[in-house]
C-alpha positions as CSV (number, residue, x, y, z in Angstrom):
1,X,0.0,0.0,0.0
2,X,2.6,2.4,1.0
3,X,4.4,2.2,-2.5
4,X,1.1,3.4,-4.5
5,X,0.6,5.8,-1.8
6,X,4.0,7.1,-2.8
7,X,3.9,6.9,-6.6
8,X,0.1,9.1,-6.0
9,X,1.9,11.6,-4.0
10,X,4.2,11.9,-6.6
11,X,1.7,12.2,-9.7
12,X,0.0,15.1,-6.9
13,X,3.1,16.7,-7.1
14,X,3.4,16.6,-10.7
15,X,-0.2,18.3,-10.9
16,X,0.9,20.8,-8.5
17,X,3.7,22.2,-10.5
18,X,1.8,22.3,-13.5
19,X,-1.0,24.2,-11.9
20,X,1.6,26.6,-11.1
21,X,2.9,26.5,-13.9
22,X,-0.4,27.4,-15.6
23,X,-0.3,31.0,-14.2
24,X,1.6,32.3,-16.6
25,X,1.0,36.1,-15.9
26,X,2.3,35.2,-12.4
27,X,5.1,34.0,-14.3
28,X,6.1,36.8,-16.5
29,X,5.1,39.4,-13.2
30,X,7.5,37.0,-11.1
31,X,10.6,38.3,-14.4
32,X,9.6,41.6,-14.6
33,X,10.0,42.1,-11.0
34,X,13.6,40.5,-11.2
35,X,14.2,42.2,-14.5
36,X,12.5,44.9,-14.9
37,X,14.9,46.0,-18.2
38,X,14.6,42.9,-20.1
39,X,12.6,43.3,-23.1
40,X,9.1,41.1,-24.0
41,X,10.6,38.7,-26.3
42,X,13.3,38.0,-23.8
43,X,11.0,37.9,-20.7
44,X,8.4,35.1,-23.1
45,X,12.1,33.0,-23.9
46,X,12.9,33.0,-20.3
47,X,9.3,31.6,-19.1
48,X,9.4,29.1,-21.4
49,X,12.6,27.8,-20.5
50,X,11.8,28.1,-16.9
51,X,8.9,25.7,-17.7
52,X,10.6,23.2,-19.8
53,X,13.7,23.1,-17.5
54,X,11.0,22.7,-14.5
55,X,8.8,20.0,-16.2
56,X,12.5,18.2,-16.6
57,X,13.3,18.2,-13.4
58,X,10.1,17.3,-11.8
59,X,9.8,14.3,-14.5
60,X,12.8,13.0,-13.5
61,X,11.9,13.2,-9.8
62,X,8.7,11.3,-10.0
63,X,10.6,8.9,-12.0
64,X,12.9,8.5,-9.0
65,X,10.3,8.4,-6.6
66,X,8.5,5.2,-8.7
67,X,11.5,3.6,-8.8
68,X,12.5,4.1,-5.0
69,X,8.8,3.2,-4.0
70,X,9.3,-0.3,-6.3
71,X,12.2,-1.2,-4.6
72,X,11.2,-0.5,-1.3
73,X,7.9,-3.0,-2.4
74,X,10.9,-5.2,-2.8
75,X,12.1,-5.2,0.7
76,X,15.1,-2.5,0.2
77,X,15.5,-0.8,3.1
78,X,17.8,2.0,1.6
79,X,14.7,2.4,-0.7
80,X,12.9,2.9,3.0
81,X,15.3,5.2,4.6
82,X,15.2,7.7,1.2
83,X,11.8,7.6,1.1
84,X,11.5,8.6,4.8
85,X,14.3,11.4,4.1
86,X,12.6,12.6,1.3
87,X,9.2,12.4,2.4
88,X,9.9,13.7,6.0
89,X,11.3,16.8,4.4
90,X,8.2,17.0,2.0
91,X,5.9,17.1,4.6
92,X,8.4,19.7,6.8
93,X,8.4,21.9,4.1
94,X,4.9,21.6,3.1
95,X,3.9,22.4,6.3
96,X,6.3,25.4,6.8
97,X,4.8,26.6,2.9
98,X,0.9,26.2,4.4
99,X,2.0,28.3,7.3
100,X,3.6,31.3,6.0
101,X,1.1,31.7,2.6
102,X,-1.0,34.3,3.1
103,X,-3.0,34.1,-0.2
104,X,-2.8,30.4,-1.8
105,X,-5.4,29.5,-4.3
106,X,-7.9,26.8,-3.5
107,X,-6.0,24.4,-5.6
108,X,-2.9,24.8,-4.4
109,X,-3.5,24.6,-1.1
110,X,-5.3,21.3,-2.0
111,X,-3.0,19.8,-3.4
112,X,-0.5,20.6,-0.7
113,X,-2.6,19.1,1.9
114,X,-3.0,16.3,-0.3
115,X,0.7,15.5,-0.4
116,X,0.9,16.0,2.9
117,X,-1.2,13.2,3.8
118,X,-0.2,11.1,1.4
119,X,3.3,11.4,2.7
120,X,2.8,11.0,5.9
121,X,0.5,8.1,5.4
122,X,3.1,6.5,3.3
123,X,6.0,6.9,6.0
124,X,3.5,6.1,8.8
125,X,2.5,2.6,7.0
126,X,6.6,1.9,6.2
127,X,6.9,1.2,9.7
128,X,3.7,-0.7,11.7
129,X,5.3,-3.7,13.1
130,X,4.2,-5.9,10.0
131,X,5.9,-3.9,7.5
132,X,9.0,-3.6,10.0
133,X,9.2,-6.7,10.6
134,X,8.5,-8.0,6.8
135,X,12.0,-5.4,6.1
136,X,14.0,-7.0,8.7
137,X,13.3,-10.7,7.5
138,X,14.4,-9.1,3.6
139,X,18.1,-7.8,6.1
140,X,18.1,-11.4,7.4
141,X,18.2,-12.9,4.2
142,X,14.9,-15.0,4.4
143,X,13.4,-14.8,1.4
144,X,15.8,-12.3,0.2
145,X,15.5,-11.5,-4.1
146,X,18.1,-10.3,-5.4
147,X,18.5,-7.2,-7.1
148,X,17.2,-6.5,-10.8
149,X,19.1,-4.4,-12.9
C-alpha cells in the first residue's frame, strides 16, 4: 500500500507544478520584477525555458520516486530510509509553505494538503510492526531476491 501511496503523492506533485505553472502572468510578473529591463521577447524566452527546464526536473523526480517506491515494495530498506528522508522533508516543508502563505489558491492549497497526507501516510504505513518486521526478515536474508538491474 505504502508504495502506491508514494507513486500518487508523486503524480499530486506533478499536478501541483503544473498548476503553477499554468499562471503564466504570475510568471512573467515574477521576471519583470527580477528584471524589470529585459525586453518582451526575452521575458516570453525565459518563461518558457523556466517551464521546460521545470517539467524536466520534476519528471525526473517522480521517476525517482517510482523507482524508490518499487524497490522499497521489494524489501530494500535504503529504498525505506530515502523515502522517509525525502518524504519527512516534503511534509516539513509543506507544512512550513501552508503556514507562511497568506494568499494560496484553492488548488494549491489542496493539493498541498494532499501531499501531505499522502506522505505521511506513506511513511506512517513503512513502519507498523508488520511492514518492520517484513524489512527485517528481507536484512536477514529469508526470502531475500536479489536485485534487478
Amino acid at each position: 500500500m505504502a508504495r502506491w501511496l508514494w507513486i500518487v503523492s508523486a503524480l499530486v506533485s506533478l499536478v501541483q507544478v503544473m498548476v503553477e505553472l499554468a499562471d503564466r502572468e504570475r510568471l512573467v510578473a515574477e521576471i519583470r520584477k527580477r528584471e524589470p529591463a529585459l525586453s518582451q521577447d526575452d521575458v516570453d524566452v525565459a518563461v518558457q525555458g523556466g517551464m521546460v527546464f521545470t517539467l524536466l526536473i520534476v519528471g525526473v523526480i517522480v521517476l525517482l520516486y517510482v523507482k524508490a517506491a518499487n524497490r522499497m515494495a521489494q524489501g530494500r530498506n535504503w529504498a525505506r530510509v530515502v523515502l522517509t528522508l525525502v518524504g519527512g522533508a516534503s511534509v516539513v516543508y509543506g507544512l512550513l509553505q501552508l503556514a507562511v502563505a497568506t494568499e494560496l489558491p484553492v488548488v494549491d492549497t489542496s493539493l498541498a494538503v494532499a501531499g501531505l497526507g499522502l506522505n505521511g501516510t506513506a511513511i506512517a504505513l513503512m513502519y507498523v510492526p508488520t511492514a518492520a518486521a517484513w524489512f527485517a526478515s528481507r536484512v536477514s536474508g529469508v526470502d531475500r531476491v536479489p536485485d534487478q538491474p
